[in-house]
C-alpha positions in Angstrom: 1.0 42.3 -8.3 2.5 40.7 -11.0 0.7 40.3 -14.1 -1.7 36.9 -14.7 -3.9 35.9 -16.8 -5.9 32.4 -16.1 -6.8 29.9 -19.4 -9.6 27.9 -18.0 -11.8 25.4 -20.4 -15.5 24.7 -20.7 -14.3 21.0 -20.4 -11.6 18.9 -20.9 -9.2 18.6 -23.7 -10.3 21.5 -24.9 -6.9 22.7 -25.6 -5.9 24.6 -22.4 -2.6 23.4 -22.9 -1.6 24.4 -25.9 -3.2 27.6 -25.7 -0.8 28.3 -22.4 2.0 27.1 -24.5 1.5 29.0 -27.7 1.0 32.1 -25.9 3.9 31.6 -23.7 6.5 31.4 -26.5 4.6 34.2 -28.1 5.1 36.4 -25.3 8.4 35.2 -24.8 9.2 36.5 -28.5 8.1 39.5 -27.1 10.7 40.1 -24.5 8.1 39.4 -21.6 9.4 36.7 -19.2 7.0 34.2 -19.0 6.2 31.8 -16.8 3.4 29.3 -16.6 1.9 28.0 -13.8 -1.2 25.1 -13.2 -2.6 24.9 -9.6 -3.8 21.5 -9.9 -3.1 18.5 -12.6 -4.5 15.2 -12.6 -1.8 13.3 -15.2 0.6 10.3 -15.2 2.9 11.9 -17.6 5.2 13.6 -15.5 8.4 15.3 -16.1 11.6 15.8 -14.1 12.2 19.5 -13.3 15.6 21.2 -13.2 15.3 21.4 -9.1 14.4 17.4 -8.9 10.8 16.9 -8.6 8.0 16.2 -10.9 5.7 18.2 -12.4 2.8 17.2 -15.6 4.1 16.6 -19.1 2.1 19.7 -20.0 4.0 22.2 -17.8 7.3 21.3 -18.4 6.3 21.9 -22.5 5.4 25.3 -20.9 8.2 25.5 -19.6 10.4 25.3 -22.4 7.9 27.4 -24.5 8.9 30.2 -22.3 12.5 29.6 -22.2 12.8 29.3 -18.8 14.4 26.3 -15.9 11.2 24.1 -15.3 10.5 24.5 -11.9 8.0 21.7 -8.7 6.3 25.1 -8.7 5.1 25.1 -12.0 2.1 23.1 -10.6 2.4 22.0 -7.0 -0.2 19.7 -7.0 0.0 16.8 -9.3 -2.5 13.6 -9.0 -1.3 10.8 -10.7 -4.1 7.9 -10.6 -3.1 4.8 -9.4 -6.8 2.9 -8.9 -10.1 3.8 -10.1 -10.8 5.6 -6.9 -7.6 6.8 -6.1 -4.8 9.0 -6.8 -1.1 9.2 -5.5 -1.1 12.9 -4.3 2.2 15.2 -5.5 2.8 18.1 -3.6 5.8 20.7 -4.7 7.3 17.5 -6.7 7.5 15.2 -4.0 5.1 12.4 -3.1 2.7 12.8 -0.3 0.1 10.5 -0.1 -2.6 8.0 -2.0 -5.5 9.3 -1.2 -9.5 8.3 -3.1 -11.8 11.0 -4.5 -13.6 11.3 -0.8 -10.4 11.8 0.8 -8.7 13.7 -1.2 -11.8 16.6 -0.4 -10.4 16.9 3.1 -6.4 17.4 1.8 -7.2 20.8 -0.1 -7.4 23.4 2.4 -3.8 22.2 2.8 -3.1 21.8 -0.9 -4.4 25.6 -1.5 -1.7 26.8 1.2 1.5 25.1 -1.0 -0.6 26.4 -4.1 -0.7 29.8 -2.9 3.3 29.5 -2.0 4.4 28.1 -5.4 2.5 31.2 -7.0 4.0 33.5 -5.4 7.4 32.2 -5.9 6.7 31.9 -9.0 5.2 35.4 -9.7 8.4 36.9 -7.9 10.2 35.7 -11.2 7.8 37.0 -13.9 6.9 39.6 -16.1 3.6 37.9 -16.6 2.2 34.6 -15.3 0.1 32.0 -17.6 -2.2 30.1 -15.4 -4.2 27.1 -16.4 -7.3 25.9 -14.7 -7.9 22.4 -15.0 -11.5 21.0 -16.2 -14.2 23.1 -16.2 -15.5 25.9 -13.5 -18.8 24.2 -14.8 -18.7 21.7 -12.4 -19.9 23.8 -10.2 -20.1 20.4 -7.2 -16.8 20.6 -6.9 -16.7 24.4 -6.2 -16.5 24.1 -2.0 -13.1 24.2 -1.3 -11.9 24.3 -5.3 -7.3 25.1 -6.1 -8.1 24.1 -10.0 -10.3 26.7 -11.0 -12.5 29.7 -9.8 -11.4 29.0 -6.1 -7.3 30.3 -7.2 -9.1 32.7 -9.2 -10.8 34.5 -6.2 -8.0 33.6 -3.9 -5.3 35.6 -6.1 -7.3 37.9 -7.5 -6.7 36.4 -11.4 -8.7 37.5 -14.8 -9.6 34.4 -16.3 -10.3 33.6 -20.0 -12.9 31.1 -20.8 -12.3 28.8 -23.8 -14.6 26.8 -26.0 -13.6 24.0 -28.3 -15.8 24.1 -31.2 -14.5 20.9 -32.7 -16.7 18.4 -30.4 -19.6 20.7 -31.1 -22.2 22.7 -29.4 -19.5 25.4 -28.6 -22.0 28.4 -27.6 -24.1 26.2 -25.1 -20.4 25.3 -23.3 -19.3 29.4 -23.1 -22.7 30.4 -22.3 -24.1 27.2 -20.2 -20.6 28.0 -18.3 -22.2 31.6 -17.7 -25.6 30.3 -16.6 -24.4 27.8 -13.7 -21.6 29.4 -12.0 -22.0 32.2 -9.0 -22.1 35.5 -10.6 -19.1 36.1 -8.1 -17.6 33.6 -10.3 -18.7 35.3 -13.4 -17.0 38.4 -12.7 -13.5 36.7 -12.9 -14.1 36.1 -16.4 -13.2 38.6 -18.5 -13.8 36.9 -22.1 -13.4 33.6 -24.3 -11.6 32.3 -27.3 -13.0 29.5 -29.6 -10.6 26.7 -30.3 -10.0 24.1 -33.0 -12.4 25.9 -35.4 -12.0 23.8 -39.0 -12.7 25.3 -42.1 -13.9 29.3 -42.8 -14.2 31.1 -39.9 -16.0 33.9 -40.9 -19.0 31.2 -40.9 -18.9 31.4 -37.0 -19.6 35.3 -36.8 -22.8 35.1 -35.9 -22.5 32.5 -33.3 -19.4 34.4 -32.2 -21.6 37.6 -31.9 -24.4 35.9 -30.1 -21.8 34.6 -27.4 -20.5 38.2 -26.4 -24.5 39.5 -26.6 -25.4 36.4 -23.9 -22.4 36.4 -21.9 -21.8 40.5 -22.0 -17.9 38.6 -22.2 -15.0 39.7 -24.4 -14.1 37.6 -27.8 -10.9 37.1 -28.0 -10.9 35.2 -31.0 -11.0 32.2 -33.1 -8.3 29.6 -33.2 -8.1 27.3 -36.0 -7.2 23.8 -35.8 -3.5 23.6 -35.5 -2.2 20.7 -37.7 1.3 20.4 -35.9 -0.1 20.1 -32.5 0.6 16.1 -32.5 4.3 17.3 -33.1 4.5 18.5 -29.4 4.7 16.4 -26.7 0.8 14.8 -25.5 -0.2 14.8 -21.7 -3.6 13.8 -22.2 -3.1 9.9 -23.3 -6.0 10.0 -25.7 -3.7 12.0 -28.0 -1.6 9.1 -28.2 -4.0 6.6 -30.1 -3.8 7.5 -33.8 -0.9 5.4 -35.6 1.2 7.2 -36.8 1.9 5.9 -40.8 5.8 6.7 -41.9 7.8 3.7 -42.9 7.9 -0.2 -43.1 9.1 -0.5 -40.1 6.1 -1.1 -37.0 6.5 -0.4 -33.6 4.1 -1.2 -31.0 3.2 -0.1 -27.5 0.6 -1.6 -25.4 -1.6 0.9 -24.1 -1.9 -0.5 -20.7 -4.8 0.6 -18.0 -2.6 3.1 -16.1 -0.1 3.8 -19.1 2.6 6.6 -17.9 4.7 8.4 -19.3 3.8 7.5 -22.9 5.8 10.7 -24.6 8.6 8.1 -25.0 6.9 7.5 -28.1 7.1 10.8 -29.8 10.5 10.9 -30.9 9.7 7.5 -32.6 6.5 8.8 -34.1 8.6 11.8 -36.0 10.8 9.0 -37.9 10.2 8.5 -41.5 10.8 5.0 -41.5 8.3 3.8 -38.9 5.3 3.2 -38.4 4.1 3.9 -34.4 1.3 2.0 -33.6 -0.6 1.9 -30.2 -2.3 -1.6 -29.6 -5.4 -0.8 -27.8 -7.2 -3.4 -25.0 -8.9 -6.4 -26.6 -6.9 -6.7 -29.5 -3.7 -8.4 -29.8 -0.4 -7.5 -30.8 0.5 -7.4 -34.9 2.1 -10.1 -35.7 4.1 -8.1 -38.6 5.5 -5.6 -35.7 9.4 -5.4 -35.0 9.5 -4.3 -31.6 7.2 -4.0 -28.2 7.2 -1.8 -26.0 5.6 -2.0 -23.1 5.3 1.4 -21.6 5.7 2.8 -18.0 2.5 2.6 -15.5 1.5 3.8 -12.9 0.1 0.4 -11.1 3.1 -2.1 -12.4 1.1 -5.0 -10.8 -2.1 -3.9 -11.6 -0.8 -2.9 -15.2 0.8 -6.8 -15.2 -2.8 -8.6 -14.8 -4.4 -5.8 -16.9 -1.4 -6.9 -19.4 -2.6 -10.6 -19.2 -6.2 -10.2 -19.2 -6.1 -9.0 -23.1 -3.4 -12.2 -23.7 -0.8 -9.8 -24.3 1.5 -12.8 -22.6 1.0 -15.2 -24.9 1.5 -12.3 -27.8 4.7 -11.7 -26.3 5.8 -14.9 -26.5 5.0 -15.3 -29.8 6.4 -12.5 -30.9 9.6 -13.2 -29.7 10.1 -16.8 -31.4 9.2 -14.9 -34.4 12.6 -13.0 -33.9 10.9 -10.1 -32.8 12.8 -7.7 -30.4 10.6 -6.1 -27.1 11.5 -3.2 -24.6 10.0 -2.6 -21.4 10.1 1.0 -20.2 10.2 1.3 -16.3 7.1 -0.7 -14.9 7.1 -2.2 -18.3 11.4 -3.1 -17.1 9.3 -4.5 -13.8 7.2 -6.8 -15.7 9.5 -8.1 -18.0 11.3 -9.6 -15.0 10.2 -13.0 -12.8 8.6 -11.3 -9.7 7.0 -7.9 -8.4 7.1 -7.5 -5.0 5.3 -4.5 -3.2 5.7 -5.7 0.8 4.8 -2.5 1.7 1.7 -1.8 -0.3 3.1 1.4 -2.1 1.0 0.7 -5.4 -1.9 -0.9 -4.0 -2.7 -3.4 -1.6 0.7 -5.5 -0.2 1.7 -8.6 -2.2 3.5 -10.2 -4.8 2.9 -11.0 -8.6 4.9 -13.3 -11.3 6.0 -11.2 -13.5 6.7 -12.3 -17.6 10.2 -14.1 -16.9 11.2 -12.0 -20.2 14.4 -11.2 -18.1 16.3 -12.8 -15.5 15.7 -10.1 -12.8 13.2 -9.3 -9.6 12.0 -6.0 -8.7 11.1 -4.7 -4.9 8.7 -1.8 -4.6 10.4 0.7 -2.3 8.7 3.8 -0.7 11.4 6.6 -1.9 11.0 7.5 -5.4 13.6 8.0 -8.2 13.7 11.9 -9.3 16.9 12.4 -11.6 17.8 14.0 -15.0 20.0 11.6 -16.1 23.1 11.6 -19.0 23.7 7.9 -19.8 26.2 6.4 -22.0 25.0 3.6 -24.2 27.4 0.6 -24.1 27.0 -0.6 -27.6 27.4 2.5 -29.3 29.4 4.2 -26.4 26.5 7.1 -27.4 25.5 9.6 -25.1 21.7 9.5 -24.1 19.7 12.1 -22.8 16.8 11.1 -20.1 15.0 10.6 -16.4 14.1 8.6 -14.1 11.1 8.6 -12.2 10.2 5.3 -10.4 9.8 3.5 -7.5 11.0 0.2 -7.0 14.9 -1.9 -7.1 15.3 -4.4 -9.8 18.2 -6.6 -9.6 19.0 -10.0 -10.8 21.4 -11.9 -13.2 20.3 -10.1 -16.6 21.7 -7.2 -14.7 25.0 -8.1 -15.6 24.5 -7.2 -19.5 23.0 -3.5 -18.8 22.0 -1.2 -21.2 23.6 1.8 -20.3 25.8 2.8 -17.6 25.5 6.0 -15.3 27.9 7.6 -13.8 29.7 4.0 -14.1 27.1 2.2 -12.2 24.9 -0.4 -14.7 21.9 0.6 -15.8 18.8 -1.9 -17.6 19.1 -5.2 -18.7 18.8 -7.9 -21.6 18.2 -11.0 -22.1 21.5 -13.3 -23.2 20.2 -13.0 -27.1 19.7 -9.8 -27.4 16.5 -9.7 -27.3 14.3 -8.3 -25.0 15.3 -5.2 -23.4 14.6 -3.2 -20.4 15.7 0.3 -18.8 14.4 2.8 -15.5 15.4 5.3 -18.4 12.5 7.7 -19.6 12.8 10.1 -22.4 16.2 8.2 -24.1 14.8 8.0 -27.6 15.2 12.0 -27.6 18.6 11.6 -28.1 19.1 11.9 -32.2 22.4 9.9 -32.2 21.4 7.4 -30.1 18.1 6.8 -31.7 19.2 6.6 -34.7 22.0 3.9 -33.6 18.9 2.0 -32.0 17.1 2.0 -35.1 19.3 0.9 -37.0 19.7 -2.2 -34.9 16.7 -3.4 -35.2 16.6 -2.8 -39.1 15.0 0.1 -39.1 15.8 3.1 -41.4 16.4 6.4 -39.4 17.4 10.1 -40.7 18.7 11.2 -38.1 15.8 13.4 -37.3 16.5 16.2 -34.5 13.7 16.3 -32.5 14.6 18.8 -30.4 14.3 21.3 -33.3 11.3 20.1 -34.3 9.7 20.4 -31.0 10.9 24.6 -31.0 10.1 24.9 -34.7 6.8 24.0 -33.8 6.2 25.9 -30.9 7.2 28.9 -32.6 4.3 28.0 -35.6 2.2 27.6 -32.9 2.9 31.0 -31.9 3.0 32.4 -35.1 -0.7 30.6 -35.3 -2.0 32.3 -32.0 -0.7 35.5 -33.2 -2.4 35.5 -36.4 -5.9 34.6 -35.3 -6.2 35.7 -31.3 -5.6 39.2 -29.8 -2.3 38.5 -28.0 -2.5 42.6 -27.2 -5.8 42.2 -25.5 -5.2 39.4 -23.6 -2.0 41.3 -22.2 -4.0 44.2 -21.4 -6.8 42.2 -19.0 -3.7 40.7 -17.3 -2.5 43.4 -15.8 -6.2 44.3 -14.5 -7.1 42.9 -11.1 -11.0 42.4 -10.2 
């Protein structure tokens, strides 16, 4: 078999992530082809892979931490919550169904058999395979019939690594509470833990480090310190995406709507000097001092729309703009700029139609086949190449239309408004391109350097690397993944 290794948490958000992608590109440095792998994800940042499906945000950073094509099977299963209940249900990068919580119990002895294909096409192109669980094997309710955690574990026969995030505290009751409630069956899978986001002098956790591997009889494979850069990669998790980001005199401000997707469009924004990146959370309203809106993709566009109105975000808007302010609407935030949203079919949610801002003279139709396309664009002002994706559902169409954006293989693509503006584009991803960014910024008075992003993304993930090295026992770990149970 081929090498694995499994990175599961105590909880969420306890770096899982990051760990897979450090030690990816670490091993990558090594010669070893990597490649990473998540059974089951439950985000609505989604990337476009190079085979035209969609996978999470956090697999395709793997991805390119490994230097390698990012891939559906990368994580075959993919929940992306539309409703409080319910989830639309990815399988090998293509939409399947919505299904609720209760439902989606009776979907996984299917799910495991496409999980259990993507792993083995993907271990037929490794030298090692970096797996990561998703939540916690703690919850041990949800163990019947489990593809996240200790049920691919047992099914392919995978060491698993139990890690700890002593940053929210109580870090030895999380690694050895995790010991206590699972099946000892489970127990066996788990060959050790690491302790991430320590602050400060480790050596101060020695004891509690010792009293883990007495309790647990589990392997330390060491402490992690906090990483400093980690806000420099691209954020799944969309409670990374709340701290402002203080650079420059220039503010821009996104709305962090109810069922925000797709939010990395920020992060090339956030790296500029001369900006400040600000998300506006619900109940309070937008700055008045900030340049430009954006109103972010979502996964509920109508939902998102009243969610939008319910804080008075409308009337903000309209404000904003006779101040001379400037506002772009990303994908379902392109939807609600225009007059109507209609969903006949019920894709989103239940069937209807909703009045949308009348920011731009267009109407969108929800549609059940899904957009799914890396994408070169040319800009039209700056006849600038721009880099993206597009990953929608849904036509927009309408008179604004005329005076696109950007134009794609020829064809028009976005809108704006006859002055200028208000702005909106199916394009994800578009502020990654330096030139292009740095043409946009200055259009809106802002001061850019040009910043390449792209290098700061590898730079980082080789310091992240560097970091892992340093404090974790890389040799180790590779030793228990060639060990089956």
């Amino acid at each position: 078999m081929t090498p694995r290794l499994m990175i599961q948490g105590c909880g969420s958000n306890v770096g899982k992530s990051m760990l897979v992608a450090g030690l990816a590109r670490a091993y990558a440095n090594r010669g070893i082809k990597v490649m990473p792998f998540k059974p089951q994800n439950m985000s609505n940042n989604a990337a476009v892979t190079e085979d035209g499906g969609e996978i999470g945000r956090a697999q395709a950073l793997q991805a390119l931490a490994a230097r390698v094509p990012s891939t559906v099977h990368m994580n075959p299963v993919l929940l992306k919550p539309e409703t409080e209940r319910g989830s639309q249900v990815v399988v090998q990068g293509q939409r399947l169904c919505h299904a609720t919580a209760r439902d989606y119990g009776a979907l996984k002895p299917r799910l495991m058999a496409s999980v259990l294909d993507s792993f083995q096409t993907i271990s037929a192109q490794a030298d090692l395979v970096l797996i990561e669980g998703a939540g916690s094997p703690a919850e041990v309710n949800l163990r019947a019939g489990d593809i996240a955690n200790m049920g691919f574990a047992e099914a392919t026969d995978t060491p698993v690594v139990l890690v700890g995030d002593i940053d929210r505290g109580g870090v030895i009751a999380q690694v050895v509470g995790t010991q206590a409630v699972i099946d000892p069956r489970d127990a066996a899978y788990i060959k050790g833990f690491i302790i991430n986001k320590f602050r400060g002098d480790a050596s101060l956790f020695d004891d509690g480090y010792r009293l883990i591997e007495e309790r647990t009889g589990w392997r330390g494979f060491g402490v992690a310190p906090w990483f400093a850069d980690a806000g420099r990669l691209p954020a799944e998790d969309s409670s990374d995406v709340l701290r402002t980001f203080h650079h420059g005199p220039t503010k821009i401000v996104c709305l962090q709507l109810s069922r925000i997707a797709n939010f990395d469009d920020l992060d090339p924004l956030r790296a500029e000097p001369g900006l400040t990146v600000e998300m506006v959370p619900p109940g309070k309203p937008i700055p008045g001092d900030a340049t430009l809106v954006i109103i972010p993709g979502s996964k509920s566009t109508r939902g998102d729309l009243a969610f939008l109105r319910a804080q008075g975000w409308d009337i903000d808007l309209m404000a904003h703009k006779r101040r001379g302010g400037m506002i772009l609407g990303i994908c379902g935030g392109y939807q609600m700029l225009g007059h109507t949203i209609d969903d006949p079919e019920g894709i989103e949610g239940p069937a209807g139609i909703s009045d949308g801002l009348g920011l731009l003279d267009v109407n969108t139709v929800m549609t059940p086949q899904k957009s799914l396309t890396r994408i070169t664009a040319t800009h039209l002002q700056s006849n600038m190449a721009v880099d993206g994706y597009e990953i929608h559902i849904g036509r927009t169409d309408g008179p604004d239309r005329a005076n696109p954006l950007f134009t794609v293989n020829e064809q028009p693509e976005g809108a704006q408004s006859p002055d200028g503006a208000v702005l909106g584009s199916y394009l994800h991803g578009l502020f990654t391109s330096d030139s292009y960014r740095a043409a946009f910024l200055r259009m809106i008075g802002a001061r850019s350097e040009a910043t390449d992003y792209r290098g700061g993304v590898e730079q980082t993930l080789d310091a992240l690397a560097k970091h892992l090295e340093t404090h974790l026992d890389l040799a180790g770990l590779l030793e228990i993944s060639h060990a089956g149970i």
